[in-house]
TORPA-4810 file (N, C-alpha, C, O; in nm, 3 decimals):
<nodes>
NODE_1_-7.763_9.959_3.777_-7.855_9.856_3.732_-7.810_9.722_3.790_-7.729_9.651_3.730_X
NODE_2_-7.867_9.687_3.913_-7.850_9.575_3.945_-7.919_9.461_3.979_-7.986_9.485_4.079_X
NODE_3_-7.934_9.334_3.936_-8.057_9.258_3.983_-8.043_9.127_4.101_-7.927_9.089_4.119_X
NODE_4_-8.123_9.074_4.162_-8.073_8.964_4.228_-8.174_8.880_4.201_-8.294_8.902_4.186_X
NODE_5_-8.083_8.742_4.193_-8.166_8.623_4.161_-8.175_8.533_4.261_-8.077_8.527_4.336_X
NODE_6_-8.278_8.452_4.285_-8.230_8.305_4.343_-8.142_8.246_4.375_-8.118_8.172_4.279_X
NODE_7_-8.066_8.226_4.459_-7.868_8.200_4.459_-7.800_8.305_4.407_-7.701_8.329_4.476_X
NODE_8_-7.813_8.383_4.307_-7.750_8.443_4.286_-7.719_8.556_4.339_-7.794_8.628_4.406_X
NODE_9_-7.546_8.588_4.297_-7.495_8.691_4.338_-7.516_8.821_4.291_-7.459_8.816_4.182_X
NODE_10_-7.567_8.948_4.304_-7.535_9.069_4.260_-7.541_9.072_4.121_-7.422_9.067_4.088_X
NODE_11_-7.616_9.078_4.007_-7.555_9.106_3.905_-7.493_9.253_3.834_-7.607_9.291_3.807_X
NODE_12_-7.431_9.333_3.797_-7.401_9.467_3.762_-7.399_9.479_3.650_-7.294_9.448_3.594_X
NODE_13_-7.481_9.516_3.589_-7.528_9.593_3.440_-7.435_9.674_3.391_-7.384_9.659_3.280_X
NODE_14_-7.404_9.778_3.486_-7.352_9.858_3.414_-7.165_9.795_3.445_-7.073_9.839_3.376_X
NODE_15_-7.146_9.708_3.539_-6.965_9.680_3.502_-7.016_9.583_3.410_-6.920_9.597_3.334_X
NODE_16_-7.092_9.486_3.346_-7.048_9.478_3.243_-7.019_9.548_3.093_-6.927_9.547_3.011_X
NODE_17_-7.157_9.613_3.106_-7.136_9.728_2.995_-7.011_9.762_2.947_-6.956_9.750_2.838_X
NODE_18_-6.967_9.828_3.100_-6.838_9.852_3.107_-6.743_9.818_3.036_-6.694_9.884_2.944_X
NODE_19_-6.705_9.694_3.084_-6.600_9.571_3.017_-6.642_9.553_2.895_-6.549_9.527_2.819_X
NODE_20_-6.770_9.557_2.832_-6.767_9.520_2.717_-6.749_9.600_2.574_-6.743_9.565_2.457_X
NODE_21_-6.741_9.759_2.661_-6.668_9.876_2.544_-6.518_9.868_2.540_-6.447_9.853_2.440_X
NODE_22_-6.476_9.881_2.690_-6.348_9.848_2.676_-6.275_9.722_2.595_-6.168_9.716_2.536_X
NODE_23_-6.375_9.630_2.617_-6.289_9.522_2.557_-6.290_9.554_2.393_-6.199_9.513_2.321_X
NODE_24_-6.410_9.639_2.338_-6.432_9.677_2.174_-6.315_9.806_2.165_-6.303_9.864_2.057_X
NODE_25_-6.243_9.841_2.265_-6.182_9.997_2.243_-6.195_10.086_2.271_-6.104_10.169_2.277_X
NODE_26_-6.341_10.110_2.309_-6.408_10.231_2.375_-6.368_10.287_2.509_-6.319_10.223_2.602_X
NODE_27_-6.392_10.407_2.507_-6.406_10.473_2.695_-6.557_10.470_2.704_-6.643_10.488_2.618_X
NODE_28_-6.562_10.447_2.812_-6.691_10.480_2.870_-6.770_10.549_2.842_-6.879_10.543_2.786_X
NODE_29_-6.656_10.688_2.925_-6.717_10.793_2.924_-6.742_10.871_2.753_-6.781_10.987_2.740_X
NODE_30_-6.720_10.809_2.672_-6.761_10.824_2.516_-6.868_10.784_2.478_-6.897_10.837_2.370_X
NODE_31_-6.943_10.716_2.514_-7.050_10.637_2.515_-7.222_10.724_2.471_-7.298_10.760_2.561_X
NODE_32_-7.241_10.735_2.383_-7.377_10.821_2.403_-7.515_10.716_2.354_-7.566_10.684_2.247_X
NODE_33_-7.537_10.689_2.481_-7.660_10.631_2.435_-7.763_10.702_2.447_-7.854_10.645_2.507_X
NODE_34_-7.786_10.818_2.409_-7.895_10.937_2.414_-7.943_10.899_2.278_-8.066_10.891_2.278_X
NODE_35_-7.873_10.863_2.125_-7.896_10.895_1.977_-7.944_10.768_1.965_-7.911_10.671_2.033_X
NODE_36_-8.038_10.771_1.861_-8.122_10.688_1.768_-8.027_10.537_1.776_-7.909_10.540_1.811_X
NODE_37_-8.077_10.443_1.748_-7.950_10.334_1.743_-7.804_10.328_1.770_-7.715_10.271_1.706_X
NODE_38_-7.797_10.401_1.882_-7.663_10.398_1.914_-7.587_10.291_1.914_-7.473_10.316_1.873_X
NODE_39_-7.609_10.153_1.951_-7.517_10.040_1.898_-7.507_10.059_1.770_-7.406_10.129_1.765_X
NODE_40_-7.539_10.045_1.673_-7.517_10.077_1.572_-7.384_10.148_1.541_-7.322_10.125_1.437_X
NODE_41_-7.358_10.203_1.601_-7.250_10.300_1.618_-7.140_10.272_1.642_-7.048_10.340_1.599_X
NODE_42_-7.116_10.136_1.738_-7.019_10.069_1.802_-7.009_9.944_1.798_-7.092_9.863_1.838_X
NODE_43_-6.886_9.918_1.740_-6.831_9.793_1.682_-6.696_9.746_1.749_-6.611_9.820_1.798_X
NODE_44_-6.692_9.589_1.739_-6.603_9.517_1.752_-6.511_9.388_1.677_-6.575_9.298_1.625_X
NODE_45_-6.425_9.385_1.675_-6.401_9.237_1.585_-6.426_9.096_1.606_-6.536_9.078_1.660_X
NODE_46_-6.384_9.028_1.591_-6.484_8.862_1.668_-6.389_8.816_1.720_-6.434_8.724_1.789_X
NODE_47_-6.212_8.822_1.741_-6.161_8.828_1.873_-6.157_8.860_1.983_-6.122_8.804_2.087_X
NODE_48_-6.224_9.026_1.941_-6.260_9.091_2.080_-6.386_9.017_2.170_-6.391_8.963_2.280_X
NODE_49_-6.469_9.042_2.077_-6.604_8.945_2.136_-6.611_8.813_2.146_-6.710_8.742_2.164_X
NODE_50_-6.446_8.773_2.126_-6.461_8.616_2.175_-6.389_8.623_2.291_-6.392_8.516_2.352_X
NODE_51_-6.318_8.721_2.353_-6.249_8.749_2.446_-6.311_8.819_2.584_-6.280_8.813_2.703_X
NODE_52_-6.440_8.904_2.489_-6.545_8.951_2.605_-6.638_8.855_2.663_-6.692_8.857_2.773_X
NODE_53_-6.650_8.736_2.528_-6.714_8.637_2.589_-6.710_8.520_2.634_-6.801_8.439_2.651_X
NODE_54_-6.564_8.511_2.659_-6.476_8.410_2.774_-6.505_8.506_2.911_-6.518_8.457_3.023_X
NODE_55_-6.509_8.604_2.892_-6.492_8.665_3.035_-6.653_8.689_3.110_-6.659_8.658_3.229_X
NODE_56_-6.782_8.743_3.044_-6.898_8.713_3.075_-6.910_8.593_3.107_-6.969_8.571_3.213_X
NODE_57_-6.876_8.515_3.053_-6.945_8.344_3.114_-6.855_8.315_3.231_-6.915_8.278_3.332_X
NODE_58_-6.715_8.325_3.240_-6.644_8.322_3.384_-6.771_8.409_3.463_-6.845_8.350_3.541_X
NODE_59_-6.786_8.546_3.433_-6.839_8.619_3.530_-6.977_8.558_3.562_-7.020_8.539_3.676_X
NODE_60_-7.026_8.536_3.474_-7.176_8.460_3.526_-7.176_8.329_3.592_-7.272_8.290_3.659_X
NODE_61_-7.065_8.260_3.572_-7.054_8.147_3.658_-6.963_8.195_3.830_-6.974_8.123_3.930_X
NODE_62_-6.896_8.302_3.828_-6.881_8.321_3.963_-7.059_8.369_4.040_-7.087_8.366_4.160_X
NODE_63_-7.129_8.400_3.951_-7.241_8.482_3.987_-7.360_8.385_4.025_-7.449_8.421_4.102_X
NODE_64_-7.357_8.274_3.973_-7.432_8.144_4.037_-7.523_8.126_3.923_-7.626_8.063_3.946_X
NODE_65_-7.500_8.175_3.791_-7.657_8.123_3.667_-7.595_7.946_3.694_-7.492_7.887_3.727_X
NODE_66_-7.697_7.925_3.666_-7.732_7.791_3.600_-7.671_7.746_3.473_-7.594_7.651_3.459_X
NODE_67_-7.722_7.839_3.370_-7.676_7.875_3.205_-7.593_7.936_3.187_-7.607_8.012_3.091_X
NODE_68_-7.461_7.943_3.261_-7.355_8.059_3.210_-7.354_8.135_3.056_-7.379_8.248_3.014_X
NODE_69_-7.305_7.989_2.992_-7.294_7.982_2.849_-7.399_8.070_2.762_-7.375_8.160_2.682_X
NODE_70_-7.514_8.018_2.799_-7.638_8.079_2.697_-7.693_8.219_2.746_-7.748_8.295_2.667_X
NODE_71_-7.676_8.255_2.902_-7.691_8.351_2.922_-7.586_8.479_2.873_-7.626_8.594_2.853_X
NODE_72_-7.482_8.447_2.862_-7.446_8.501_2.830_-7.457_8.537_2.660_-7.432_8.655_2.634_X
NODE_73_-7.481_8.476_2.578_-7.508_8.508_2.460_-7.657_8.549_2.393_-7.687_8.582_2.279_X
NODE_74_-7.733_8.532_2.506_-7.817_8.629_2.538_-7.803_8.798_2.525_-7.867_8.887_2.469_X
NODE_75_-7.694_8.791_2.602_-7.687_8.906_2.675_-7.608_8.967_2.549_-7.639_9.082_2.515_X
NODE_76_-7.515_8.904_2.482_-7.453_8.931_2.373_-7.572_8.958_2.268_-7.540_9.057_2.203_X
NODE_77_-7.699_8.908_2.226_-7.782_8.906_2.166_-7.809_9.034_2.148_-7.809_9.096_2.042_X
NODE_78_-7.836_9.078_2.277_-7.923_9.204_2.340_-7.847_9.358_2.311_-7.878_9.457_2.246_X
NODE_79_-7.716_9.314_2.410_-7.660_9.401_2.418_-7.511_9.468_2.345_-7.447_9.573_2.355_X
NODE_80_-7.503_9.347_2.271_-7.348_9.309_2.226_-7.308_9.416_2.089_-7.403_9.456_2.021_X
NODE_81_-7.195_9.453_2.059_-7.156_9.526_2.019_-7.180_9.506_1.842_-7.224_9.394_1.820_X
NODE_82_-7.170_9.546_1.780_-7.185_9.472_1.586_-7.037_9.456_1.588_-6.950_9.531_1.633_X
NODE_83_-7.027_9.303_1.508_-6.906_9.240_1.489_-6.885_9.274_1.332_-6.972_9.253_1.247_X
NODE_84_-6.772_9.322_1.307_-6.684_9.353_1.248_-6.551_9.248_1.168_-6.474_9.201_1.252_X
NODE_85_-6.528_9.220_1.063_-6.436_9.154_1.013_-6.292_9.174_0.993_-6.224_9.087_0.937_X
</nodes>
């Protein structure tokens, strides 16, 4: 899953995905997004996801957004793991 923007570089869907189980604990290859609400399923604490999301906004700013910041919590919106206490 990859898209290209305007200036921008390459984006990769799935390395972030990636990075962003690992950074919750997960393998990858554990991953079943075949079942009903599968996020649901997979959780993180709000260090982790403050740590995944120092590293998305680096990555989106090597990548040329405009919005590092908000895109990325977007993307956290969308895709982001349920935070955990």
């Amino acid at each position: 899953m990859k898209r290209r923007g305007h200036g921008m570089k390459e984006i990769n869907l799935y390395y972030i995905l990636k990075k962003m189980f690992k950074t919750g604990g997960y393998r990858w290859d554990t991953i079943n997004f075949t079942i009903d609400n599968w996020w649901y399923h997979y959780a993180w604490t709000e260090k982790q996801e403050k740590k995944f999301m120092k590293w998305l906004i680096k990555y989106y700013i090597k990548s040329g957004h405009i919005n590092p910041k908000m895109d990325a919590q977007m993307f956290n919106l969308s895709y982001g793991l349920r935070t955990v206490k």
